[in-house]
N, C-alpha and C positions, 0 to 999 in steps of 0.2 A: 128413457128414464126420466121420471118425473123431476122439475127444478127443485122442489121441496126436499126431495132424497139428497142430490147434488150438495144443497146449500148446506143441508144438516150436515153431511160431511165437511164441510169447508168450516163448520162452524165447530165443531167437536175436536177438528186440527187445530185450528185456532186459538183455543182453550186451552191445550196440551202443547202452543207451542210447535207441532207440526209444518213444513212450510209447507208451499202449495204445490209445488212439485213431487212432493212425497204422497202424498195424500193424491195424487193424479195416480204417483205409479202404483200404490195399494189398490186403486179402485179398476184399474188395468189389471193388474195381479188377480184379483176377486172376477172377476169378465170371463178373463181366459180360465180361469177354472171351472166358474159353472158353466160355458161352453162346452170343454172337454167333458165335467160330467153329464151332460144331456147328449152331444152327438159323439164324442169318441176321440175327437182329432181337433186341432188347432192351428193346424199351417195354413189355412189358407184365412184365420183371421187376425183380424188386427182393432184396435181400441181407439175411437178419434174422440179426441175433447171438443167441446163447444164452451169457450173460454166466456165468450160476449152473453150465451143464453144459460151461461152455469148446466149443459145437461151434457153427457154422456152416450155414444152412440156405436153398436160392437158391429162393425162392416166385415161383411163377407164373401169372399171371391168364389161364384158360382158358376156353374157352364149351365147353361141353355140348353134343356131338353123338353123332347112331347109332355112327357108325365116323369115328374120325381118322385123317386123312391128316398132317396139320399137327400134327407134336406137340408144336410150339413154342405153337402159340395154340389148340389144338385137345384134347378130353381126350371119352373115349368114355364114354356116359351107365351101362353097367356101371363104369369106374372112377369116374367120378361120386360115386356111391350109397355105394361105399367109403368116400370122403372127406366126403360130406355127403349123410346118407340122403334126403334131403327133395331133392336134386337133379334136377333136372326139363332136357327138351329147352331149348337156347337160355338156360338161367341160365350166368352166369359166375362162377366158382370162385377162390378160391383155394388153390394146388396147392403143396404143402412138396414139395423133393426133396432128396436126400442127390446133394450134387457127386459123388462119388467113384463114386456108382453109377449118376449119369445121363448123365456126361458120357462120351465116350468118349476111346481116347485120344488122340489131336493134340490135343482142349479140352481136356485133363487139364496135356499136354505144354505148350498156350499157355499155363495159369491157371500152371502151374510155373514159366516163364519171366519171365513179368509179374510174379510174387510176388519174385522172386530181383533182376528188374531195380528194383524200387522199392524194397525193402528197400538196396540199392544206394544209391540215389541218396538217401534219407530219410538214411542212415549218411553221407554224402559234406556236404549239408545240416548236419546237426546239428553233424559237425567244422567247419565253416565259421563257422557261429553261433557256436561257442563259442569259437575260436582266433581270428576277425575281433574279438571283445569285449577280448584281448589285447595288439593287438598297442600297443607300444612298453612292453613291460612282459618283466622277464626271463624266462625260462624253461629248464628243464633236463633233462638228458636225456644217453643214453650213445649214444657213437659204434655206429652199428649197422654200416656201412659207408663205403669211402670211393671216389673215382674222380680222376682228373685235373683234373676240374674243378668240383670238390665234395664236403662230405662228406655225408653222407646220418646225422641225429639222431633217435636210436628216444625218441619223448615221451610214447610210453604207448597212445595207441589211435590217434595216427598217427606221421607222418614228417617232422621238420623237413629243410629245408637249409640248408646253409651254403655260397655260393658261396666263392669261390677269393679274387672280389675284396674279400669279409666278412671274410676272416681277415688275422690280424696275424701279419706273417712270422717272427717270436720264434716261434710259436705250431705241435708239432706232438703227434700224438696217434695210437692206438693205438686199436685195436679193442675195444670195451669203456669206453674211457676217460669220465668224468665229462665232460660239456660245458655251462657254463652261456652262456647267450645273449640278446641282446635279440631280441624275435617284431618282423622289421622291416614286415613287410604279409603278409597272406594273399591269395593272388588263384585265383578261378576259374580250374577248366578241364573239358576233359572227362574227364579220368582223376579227378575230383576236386579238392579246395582242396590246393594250392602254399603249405608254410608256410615261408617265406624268413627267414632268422637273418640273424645279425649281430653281430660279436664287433669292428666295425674305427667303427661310427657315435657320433658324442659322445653320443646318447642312451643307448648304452649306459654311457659312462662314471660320468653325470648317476643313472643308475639304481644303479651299485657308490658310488656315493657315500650315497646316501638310504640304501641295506641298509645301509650300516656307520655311517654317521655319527649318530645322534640328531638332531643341530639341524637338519641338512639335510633329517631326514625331517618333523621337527614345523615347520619353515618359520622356524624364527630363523637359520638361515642360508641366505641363497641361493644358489643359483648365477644367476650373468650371461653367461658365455657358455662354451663348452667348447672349443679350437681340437686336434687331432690327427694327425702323421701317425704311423701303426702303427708298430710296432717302435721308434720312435726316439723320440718325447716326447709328452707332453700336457701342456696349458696350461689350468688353471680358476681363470676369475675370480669369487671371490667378495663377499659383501658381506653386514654384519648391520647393521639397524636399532636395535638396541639396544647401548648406549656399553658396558656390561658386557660384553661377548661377544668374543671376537677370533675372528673368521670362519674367517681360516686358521690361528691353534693351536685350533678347536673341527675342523677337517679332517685336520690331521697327529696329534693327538693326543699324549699325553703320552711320549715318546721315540720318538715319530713310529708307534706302534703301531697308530694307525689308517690311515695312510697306506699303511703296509707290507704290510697283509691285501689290498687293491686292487692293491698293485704285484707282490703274490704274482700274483694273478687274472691278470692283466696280462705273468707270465712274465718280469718285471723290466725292463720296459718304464718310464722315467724321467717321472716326476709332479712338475710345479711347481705348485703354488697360489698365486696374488698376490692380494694384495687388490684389489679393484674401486675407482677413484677418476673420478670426472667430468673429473679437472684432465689433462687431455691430457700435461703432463710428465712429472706420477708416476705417471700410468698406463704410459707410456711405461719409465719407467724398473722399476716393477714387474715388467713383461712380460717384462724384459729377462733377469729371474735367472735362472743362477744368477751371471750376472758383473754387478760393480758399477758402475756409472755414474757418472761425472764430472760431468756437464755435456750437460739435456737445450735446444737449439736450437729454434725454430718456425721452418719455413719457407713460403713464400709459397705456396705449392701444398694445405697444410694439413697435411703430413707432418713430420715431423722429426729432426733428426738429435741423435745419441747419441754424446757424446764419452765415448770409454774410455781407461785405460791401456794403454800398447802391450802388457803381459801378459795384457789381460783380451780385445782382439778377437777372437782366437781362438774363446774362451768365447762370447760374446756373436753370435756369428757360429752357434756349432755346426756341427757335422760337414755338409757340402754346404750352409751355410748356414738349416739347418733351424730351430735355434733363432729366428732376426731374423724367418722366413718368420711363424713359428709368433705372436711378437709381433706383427708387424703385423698378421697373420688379427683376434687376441684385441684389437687395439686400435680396430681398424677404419680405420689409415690407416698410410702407409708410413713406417717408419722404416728411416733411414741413419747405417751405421754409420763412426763417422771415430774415428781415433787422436788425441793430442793433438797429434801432429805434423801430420798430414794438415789437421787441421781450421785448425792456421796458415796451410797451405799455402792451401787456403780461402777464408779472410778476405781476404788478396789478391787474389782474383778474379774478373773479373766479374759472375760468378754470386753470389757475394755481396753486390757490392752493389748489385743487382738485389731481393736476400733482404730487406736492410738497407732500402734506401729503400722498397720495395712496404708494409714491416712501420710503418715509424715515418715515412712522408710526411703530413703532413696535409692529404688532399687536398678538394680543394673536390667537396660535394655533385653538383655539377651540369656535375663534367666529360663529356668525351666519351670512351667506350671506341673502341680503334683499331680495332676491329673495325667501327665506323661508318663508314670510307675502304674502300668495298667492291672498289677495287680494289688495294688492301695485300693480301699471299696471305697464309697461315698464316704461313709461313717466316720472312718479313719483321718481323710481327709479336710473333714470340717472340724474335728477337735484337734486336727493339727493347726487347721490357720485361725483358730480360736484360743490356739497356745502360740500363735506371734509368728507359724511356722507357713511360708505362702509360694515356697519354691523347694524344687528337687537340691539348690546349692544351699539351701538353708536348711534343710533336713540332714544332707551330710553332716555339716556340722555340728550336730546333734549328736552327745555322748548317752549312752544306756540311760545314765543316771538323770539326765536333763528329761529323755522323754520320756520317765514315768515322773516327774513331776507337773507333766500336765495334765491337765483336769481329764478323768475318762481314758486315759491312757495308763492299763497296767503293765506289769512285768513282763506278760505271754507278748499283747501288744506292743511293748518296745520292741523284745527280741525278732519277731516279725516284721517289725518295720526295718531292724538292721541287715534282717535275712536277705528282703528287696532289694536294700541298696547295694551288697552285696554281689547279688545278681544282676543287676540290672546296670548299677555305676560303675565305668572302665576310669579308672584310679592310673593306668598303668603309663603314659603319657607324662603326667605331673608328677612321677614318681620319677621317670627317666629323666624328666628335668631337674630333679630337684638334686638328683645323683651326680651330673654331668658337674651341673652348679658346686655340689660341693667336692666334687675332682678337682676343679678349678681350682676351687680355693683353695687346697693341702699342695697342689704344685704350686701356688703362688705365695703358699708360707714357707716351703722350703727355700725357694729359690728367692727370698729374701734374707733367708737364714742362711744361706750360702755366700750371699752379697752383701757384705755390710756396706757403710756410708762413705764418703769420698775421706779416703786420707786414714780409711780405718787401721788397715793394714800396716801402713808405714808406722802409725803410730802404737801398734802393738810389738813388733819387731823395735823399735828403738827401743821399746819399754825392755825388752827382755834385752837388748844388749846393756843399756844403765846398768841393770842387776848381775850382770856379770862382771862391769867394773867394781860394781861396788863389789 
């Protein structure tokens, strides 16, 4: 095989990143194939590199006969002698050939194809390995093209995407234009590895925070969690370990300059950072900015509500509700939002104090949940403990008259919830005690009334003798 074929190969590896062991075993690969297809068989040959002359040489073990027919395994005792003088009938040789001049063409045609298809797939490989090593990490790249449902990001020796539903609708671009991105997964296929971006996932955000910020990258400050919807806000909560540090002025930076190079990124897409707290209220009320909080509530469910000034719901609401969404995401439970008026309105009602009693009853260890009266439905049971009612000994309790004045609870309904307990509640224990108890006591009135006090006696008896003197 000519140097020139050799080199072009090492040079087209080269280019692609290929090492040179790989690109030996393709061109071995490609050898033993057009061998097999010009004589049939392949065991008896083998592939030697000539690393010092850059050429290639396909050696084949052949026996020593008069005349070959076979000139796959077959070599005639005049060329023999050529190649090894001392060559004798029936010895077996080993035979150098030059591919280019033994193979014909279709072998020539398959060894081309098979070189082209591996080099392929070794290129297709290599970008995998190296972009799989990546991914949730940023990367950049300029708009190469774009389509309907995607833009297509030229990254240098391959081709990011950017789906439609990765991008933030603030966000548009041009041919050419710079595109930085988080690498969100690479996935196999047969055209090659699929490198899928992402400009809309909090890891992305989590990642323009660490490039710009210092503490976030060296870990004195962290992040806890990232909440976003595109175009309209992001929420990160932070938190530092050390009492010197202020987490969110080490984020917004000294006239908010650091904050400001991310909300460039970001197309002017609005950034709150709160600080991180365990205590559910100021978390609550943190999450809430940029409007100010009155007055945070716990409610029985484990969510809470957020009393604002009737100026500030609006804010606290955000546009379709975005902002309160976006707090509960970052708090991890639901807050509700009430005015100062609303939340009077409120306290008046059942639902409160349902709130009220569930929050500050002290209830005994070893009640019964009503969900034990297996034939109480769902239904039943929630306007029960929305009427202050949150155990099978606090339903006992419960006269006809009491449980139809709770909200959703009629006549049929009471009498049905009495029917239950009825059945279900064994009364007859605390009744035998309560019997025993008052045995007790009517023996222990008598037999008081039987025994009067020290000295009663004598002094009855004298009295009636007096009265006979007199």
């Amino acid at each position: 095989m000519s140097n020139n074929f050799f080199e072009a190969l090492h040079q087209i590896a080269t280019d692609k990143g290929i090492p040179r062991e790989e690109i030996e075993k393709i061109v071995e690969s490609a050898m033993l194939s057009a061998f097999k297809k010009q004589y049939g068989a392949i065991e008896n040959v083998k592939v030697n590199f000539d690393r010092d002359n850059n050429s290639v040489m396909v050696v084949t073990r052949k026996m020593v006969v008069n005349k070959a027919r076979n000139y796959a395994e077959e070599i005639s005792i005049a060329d023999a002698v050529k190649i090894k003088p001392d060559a004798e009938l029936g010895d077996e040789i080993d035979v150098e050939e030059n591919p280019l001049e033994s193979f014909g063409r279709i072998a020539a045609q398959t060894a081309k194809q098979v070189i082209i298809q591996k080099i392929k797939e070794a290129e297709k490989n290599i970008i995998y390995n190296e972009y799989s090593g990546k991914e949730n990490d940023l990367i950049n790249g300029y708009l190469q093209r774009k389509t309907k449902d995607a833009l297509f990001v030229d990254l240098g020796r391959t081709e990011g995407i950017l789906p439609a539903r990765e991008q933030s609708p603030l966000e548009h671009y041009k041919i050419g234009d710079r595109i930085k991105a988080l690498l969100l997964m690479v996935q196999k296929n047969s055209k090659g590895p699929s490198i899928i971006l992402s400009r809309t996932h909090p890891r992305f955000i989590e990642k323009l925070f660490e490039m710009e910020i210092p503490e976030i990258y060296d870990g004195v400050v962290k992040i806890v969690n990232v909440v976003r919807e595109p175009g309209l806000r992001t929420k990160v909560a932070v938190m530092s370990e050390r009492d010197d540090v202020d987490s969110v002025g080490a984020c917004v930076g000294m006239k908010g300059i650091r904050i400001q190079s991310i909300v460039r990124e970001l197309e002017g897409e609005k950034i709150d950072v709160v600080e991180y707290c365990p205590d559910k209220k100021i978390m609550a009320a943190n999450s809430l900015t940029p409007s100010k909080v009155v007055e945070i509530v716990m409610k029985s469910d484990g969510g809470v509500i957020a009393v604002v000034d009737n100026d500030q719901k609006h804010l606290a609401l955000g546009k379709g509700g975005h902002n309160v969404r976006l707090a509960s995401r970052l708090c991890g439970f639901d807050i509700d939002i009430k005015t100062e008026d609303q939340y009077r309105e409120f306290l008046s009602s059942s639902e409160s104090r349902a709130i009220v009693e569930k929050l500050f009853s002290d209830k005994i260890a070893d009640e019964t949940p009503l969900e034990e009266l297996a034939e109480l439905d769902n239904r039943t049971i929630k306007l029960l403990e929305a009427g202050g009612v949150f155990s099978v000994e606090d339903l006992v309790e419960k006269t006809f008259n009491e449980l139809i004045q709770i909200d959703g609870i009629g006549e049929k309904t009471a009498q049905k919830i009495l029917d239950i307990i009825a059945e279900n509640v064994d009364f007859e224990e605390e009744d035998e005690d309560e019997e025993e108890e008052e045995g007790e006591a009517e023996v222990e009135a008598k037999a008081d009334e039987e025994t009067a006090p020290d000295g009663s006696e004598d002094a009855e008896s004298d009295g009636q003798g007096d009265q006979e003197k007199s």
